[in-house]
Each structure stands twice: as structure tokens, then as C-alpha cells.
Backbone bond lengths (Angstrom), bond angles and torsions (degrees), N, CA, C in turn:
res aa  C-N    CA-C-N  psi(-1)  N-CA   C-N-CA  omega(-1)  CA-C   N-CA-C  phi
1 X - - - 1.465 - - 1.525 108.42 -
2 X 0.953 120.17 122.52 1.774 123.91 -157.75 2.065 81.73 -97.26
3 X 1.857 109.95 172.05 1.169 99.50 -163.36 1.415 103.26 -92.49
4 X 1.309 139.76 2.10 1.158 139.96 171.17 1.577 112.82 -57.84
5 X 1.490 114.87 -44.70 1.196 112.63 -174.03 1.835 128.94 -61.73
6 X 1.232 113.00 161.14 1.764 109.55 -168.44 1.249 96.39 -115.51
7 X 1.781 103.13 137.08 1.801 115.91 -179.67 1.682 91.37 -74.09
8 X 1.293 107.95 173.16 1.807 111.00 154.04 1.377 116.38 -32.50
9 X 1.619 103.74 -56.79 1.208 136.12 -152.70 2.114 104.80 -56.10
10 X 1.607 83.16 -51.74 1.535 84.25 -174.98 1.946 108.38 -83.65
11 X 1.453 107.33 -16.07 1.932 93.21 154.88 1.441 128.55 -87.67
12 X 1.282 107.55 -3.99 1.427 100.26 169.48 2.036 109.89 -78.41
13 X 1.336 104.38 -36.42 1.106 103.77 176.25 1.759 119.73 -67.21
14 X 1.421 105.58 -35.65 1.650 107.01 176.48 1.793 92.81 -67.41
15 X 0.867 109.18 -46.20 2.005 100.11 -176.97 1.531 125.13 -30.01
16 X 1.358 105.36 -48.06 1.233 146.01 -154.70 1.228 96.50 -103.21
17 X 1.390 139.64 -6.93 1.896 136.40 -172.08 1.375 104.10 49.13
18 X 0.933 131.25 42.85 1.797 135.71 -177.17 1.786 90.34 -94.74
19 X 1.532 118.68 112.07 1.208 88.70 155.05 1.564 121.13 -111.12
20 X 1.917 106.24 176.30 1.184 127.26 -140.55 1.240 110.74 -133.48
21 X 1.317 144.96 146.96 1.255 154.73 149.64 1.577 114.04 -88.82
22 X 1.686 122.97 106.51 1.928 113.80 -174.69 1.320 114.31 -90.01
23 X 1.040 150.74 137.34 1.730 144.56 -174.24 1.523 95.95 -128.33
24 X 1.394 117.77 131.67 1.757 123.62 151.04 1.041 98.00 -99.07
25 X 1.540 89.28 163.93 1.989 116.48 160.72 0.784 104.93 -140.62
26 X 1.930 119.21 166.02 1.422 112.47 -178.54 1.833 76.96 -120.21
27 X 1.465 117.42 160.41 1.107 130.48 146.63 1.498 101.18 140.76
28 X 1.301 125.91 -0.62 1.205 110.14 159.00 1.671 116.02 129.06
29 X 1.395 112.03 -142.50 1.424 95.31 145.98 1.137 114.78 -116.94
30 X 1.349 128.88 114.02 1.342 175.57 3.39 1.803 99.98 103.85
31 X 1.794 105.87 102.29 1.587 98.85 155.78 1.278 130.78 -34.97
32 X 1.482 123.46 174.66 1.324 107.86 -167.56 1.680 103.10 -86.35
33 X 1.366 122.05 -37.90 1.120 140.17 -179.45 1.618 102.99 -57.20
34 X 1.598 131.29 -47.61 0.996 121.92 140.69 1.409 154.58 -15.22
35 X 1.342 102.79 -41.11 1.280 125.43 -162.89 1.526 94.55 -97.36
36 X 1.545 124.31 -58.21 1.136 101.18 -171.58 1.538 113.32 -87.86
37 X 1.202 123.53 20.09 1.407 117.14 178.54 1.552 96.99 -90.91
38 X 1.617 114.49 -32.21 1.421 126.15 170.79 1.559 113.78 -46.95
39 X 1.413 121.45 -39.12 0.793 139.53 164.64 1.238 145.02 -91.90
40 X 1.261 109.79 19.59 1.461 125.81 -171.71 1.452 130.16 23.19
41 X 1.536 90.73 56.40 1.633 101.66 -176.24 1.629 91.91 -115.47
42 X 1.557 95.75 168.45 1.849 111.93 170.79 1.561 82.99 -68.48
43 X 1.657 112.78 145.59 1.129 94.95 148.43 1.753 130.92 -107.34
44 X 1.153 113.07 43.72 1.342 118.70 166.25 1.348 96.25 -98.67
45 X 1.114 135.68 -28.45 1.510 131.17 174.17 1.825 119.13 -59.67
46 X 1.425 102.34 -31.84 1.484 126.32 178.21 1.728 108.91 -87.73
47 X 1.333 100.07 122.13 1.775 114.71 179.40 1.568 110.18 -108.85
48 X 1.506 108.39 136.58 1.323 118.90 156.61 1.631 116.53 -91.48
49 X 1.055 126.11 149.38 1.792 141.45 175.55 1.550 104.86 -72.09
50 X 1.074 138.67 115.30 1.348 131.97 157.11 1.279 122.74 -80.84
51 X 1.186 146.03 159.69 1.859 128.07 143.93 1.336 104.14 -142.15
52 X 1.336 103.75 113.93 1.361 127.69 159.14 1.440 129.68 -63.24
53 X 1.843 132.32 150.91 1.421 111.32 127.02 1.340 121.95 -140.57
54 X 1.395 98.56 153.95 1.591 126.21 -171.79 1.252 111.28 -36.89
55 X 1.464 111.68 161.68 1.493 112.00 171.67 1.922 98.44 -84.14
56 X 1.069 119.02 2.18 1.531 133.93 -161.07 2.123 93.43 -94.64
57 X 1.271 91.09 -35.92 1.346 98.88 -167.30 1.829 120.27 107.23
58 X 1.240 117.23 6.17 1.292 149.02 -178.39 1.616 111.47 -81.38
59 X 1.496 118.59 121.85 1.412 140.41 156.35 1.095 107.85 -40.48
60 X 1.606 143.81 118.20 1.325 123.68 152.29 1.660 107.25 -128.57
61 X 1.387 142.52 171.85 1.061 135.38 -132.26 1.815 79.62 -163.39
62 X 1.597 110.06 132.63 1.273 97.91 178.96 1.827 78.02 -146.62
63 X 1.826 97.92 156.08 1.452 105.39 -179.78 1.880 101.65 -125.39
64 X 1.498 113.29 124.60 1.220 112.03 -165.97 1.524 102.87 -111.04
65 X 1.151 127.40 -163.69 1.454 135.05 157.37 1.411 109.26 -101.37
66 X 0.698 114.40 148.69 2.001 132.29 -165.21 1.875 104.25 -55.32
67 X 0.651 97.23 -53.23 1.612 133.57 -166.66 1.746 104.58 -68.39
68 X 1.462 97.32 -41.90 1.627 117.07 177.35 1.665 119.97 -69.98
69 X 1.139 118.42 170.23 1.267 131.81 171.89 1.733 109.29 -128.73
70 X 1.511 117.27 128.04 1.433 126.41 153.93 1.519 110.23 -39.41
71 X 1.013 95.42 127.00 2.261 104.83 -178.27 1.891 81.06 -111.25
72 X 0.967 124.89 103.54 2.283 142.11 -166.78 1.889 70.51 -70.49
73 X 1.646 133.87 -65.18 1.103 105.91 -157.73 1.750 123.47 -64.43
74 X 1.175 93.62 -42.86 1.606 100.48 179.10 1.950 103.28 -59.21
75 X 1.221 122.30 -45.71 1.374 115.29 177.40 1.976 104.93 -67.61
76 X 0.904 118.79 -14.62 1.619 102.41 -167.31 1.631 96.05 -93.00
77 X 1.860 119.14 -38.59 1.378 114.39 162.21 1.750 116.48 -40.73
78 X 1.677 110.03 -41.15 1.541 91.44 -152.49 1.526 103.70 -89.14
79 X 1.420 111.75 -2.57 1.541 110.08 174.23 1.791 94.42 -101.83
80 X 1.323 126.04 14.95 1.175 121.85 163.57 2.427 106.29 65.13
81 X 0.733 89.75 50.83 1.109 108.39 -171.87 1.733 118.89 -120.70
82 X 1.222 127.80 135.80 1.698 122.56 166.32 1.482 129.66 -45.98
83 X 1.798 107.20 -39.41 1.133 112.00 175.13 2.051 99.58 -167.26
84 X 0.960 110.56 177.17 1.806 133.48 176.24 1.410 116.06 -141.66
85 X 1.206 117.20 123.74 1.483 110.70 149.06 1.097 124.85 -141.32
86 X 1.883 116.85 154.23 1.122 125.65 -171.65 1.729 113.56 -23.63
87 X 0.965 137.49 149.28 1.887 131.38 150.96 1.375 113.15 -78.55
88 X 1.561 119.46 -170.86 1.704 103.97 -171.91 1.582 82.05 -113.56
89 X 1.372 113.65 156.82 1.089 129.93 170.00 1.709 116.46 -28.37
90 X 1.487 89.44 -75.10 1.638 83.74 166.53 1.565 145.83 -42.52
91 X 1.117 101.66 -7.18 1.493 123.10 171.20 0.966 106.23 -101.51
92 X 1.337 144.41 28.00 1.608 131.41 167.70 1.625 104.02 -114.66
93 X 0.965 106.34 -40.83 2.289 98.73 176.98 1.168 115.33 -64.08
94 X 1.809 129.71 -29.42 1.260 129.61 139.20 1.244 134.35 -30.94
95 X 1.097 105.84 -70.31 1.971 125.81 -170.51 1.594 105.32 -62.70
96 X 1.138 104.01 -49.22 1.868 117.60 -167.96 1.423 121.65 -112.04
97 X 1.313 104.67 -19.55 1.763 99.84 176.96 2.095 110.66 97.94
98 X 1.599 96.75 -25.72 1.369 112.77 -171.22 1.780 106.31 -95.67
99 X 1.011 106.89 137.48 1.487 116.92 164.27 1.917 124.89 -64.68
100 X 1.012 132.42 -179.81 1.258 149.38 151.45 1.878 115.84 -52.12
101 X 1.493 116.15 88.67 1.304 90.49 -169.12 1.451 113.10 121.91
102 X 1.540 111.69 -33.95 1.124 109.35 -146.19 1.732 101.20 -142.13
103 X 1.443 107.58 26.84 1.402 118.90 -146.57 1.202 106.52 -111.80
104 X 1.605 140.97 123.28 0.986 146.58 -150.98 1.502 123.14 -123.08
105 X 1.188 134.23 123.40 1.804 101.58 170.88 1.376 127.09 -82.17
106 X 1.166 101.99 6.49 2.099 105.67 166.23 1.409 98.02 -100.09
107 X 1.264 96.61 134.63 1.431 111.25 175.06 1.239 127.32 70.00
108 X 1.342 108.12 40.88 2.111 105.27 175.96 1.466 80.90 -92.08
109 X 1.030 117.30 173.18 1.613 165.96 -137.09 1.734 95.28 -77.27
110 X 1.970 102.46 -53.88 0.901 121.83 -156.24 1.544 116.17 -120.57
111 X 1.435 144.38 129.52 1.663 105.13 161.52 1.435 126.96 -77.23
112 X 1.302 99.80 133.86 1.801 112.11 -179.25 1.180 116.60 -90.40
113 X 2.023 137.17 140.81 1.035 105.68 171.14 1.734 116.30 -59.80
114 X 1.282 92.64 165.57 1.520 76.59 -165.76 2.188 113.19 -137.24
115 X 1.122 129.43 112.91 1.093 128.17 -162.36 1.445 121.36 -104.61
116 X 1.356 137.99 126.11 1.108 148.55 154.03 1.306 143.60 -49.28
117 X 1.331 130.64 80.64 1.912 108.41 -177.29 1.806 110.80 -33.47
118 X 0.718 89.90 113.07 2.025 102.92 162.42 1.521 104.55 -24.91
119 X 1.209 125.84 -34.93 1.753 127.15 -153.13 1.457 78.97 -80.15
120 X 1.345 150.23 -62.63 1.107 125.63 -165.02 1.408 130.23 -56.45
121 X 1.304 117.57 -12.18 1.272 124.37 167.63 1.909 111.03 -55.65
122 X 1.335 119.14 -20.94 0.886 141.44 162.34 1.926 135.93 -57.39
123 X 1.469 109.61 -11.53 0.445 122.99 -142.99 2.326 104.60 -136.17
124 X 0.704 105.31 123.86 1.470 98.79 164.72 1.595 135.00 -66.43
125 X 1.423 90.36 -22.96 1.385 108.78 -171.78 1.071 113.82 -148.68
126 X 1.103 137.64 152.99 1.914 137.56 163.89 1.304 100.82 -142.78
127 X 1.439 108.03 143.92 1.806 116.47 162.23 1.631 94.06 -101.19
128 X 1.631 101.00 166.02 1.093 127.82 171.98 1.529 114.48 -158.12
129 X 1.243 120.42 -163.87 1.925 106.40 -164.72 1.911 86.36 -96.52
130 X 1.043 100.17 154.05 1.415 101.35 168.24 1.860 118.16 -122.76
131 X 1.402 84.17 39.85 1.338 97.71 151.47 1.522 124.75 99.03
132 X 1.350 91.97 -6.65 1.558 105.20 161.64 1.592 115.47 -146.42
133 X 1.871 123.16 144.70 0.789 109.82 -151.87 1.680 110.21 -81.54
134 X 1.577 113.06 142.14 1.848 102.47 -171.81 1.490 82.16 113.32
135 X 1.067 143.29 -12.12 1.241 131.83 175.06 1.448 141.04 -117.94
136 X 1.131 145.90 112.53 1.244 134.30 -161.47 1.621 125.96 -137.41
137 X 1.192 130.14 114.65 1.400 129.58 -177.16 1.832 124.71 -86.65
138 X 1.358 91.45 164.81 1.910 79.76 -168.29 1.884 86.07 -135.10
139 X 1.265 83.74 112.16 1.967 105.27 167.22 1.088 136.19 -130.23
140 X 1.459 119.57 128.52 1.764 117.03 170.92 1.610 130.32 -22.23
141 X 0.912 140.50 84.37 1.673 145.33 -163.80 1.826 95.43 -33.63
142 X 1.598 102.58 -29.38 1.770 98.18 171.60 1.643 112.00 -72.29
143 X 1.478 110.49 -60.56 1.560 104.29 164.81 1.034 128.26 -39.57
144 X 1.863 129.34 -24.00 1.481 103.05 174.44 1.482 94.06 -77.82
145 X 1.326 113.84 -54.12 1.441 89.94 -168.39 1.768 136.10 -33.24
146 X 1.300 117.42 -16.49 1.263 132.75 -168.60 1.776 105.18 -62.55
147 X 1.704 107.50 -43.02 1.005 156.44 -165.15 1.858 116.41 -73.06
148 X 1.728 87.17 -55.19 1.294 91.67 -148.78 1.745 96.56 -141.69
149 X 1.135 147.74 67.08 1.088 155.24 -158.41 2.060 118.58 -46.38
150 X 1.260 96.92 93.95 1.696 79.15 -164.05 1.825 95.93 -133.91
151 X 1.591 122.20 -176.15 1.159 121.90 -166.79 1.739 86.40 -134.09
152 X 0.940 118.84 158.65 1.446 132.75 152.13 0.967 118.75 -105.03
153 X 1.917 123.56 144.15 1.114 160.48 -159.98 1.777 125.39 -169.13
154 X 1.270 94.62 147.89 1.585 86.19 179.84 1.700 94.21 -98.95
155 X 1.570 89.06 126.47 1.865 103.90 177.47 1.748 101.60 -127.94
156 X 1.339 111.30 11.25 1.724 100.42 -174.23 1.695 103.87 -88.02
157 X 1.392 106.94 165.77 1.736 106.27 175.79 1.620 96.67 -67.85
């Protein structure tokens, strides 16, 4: 994919007049901490996609900092839930449309509830993958919401 080209991710956002900042990398899939050092970003500024499910049986979608770890109790409180856990890999190109790596919260398949680490509230901007791996977008934590309807909470360890 040469860098001219647009993920889903970044036409759903031109659809919508959301604007965007696009970043490539070359090396593959690339940790998250990787990725933005690749990119010479903070990486608390840089988010990975989680997807959870409920002890309910429920999709939930959590956005962390790269660098961070999912705390399952603090995320299963903020979707008000008993408990969450990770899904298996193989269950994510199904559920969302997105791969391992490459996983986005604009544009899965489905809408998930969907949750924020608090630290981005911090922030003017955050990247996240835009939907394919080698790729990464940089958006207003208000613009996703425009997008992508979510609450913030602190869910990291």
C-alpha cells in the first residue's frame, strides 16, 4: 500500500469533515510502543484498540495507551459489567472487519460500547491505527467521538 492510498478508516473520517493527521511505517506489525517511537510520538499520546467480552456476553471496545495495560476489572466496572476478557485473536476479523494490529474503532462491522482511558482527555490529539497495519491516524479525542460514541474512564493497571 504506497502512502498516498486511504484506509476505510481515513474515508469515513473525510465523509464526516473530521479532520485528520495520516502517518505510515514500514516494519510490519510493530508493538504499540514501537510504533510510536517509529513515529516519534509520546507514546501516551498513541492508542491501541482493545475488544473485549462481557461476562453478559456483550462486545465492548476499550482504547488504551500503547505503553499501558487493560486493568479487565476497572474496564468491566466502566461498561458496568461483572467481568471482560480479552477475545482470541481469531475472533477479531470476524466481529470487526479489522485484523490483529490493525484494529480500529471507526469502522468495525458493528458499533461497540466503546471506552476511553481518561489520559486522553489530556491531550489535543491522539493517533490510533487507522485500520490497517503500517498505518496510523492522529484525531481530536472530541472528533472521535463525533464518529464513534464513547465515555472515558480510568481502566489501565
Amino acid at each position: 500500500m504506497n502512502r498516498s492510498e486511504k484506509t476505510n478508516v481515513m474515508r469515513l473520517l473525510e465523509q464526516h469533515g473530521i479532520e485528520y493527521r495520516s502517518y505510515s511505517y514500514d516494519g510490519g506489525a510493530l508493538s504499540g510502543a514501537e510504533v510510536a517511537k517509529e513515529l516519534g510520538e509520546d507514546p501516551d499520546r498513541v492508542f491501541k484498540t482493545l475488544v473485549t467480552r462481557s461476562a453478559s456476553g456483550e462486545y465492548c471496545v476499550f482504547m488504551v495507551p500503547v505503553e499501558a495495560e487493560l486493568d479487565l476489572k476497572k474496564a468491566a466496572k466502566a461498561v458496568g459489567e461483572k467481568s471482560v476478557a480479552m477475545i482470541k485473536s481469531k475472533e477479531l476479523l470476524p466481529l470487526t472487519g479489522y485484523i490483529h494490529g490493525g484494529c480500529s474503532p471507526i469502522g468495525m462491522k458493528k458499533q461497540f460500547v466503546t471506552v476511553v482511558d481518561e489520559t486522553a482527555s489530556l491531550f489535543d490529539t491522539v493517533l490510533f491505527s487507522a485500520g490497517k497495519i503500517g498505518h496510523q491516524v492522529e484525531v481530536s479525542p472530541e472528533d472521535l467521538g463525533k464518529l464513534v460514541p464513547f465515555k472515558y474512564a480510568d481502566i489501565c493497571v
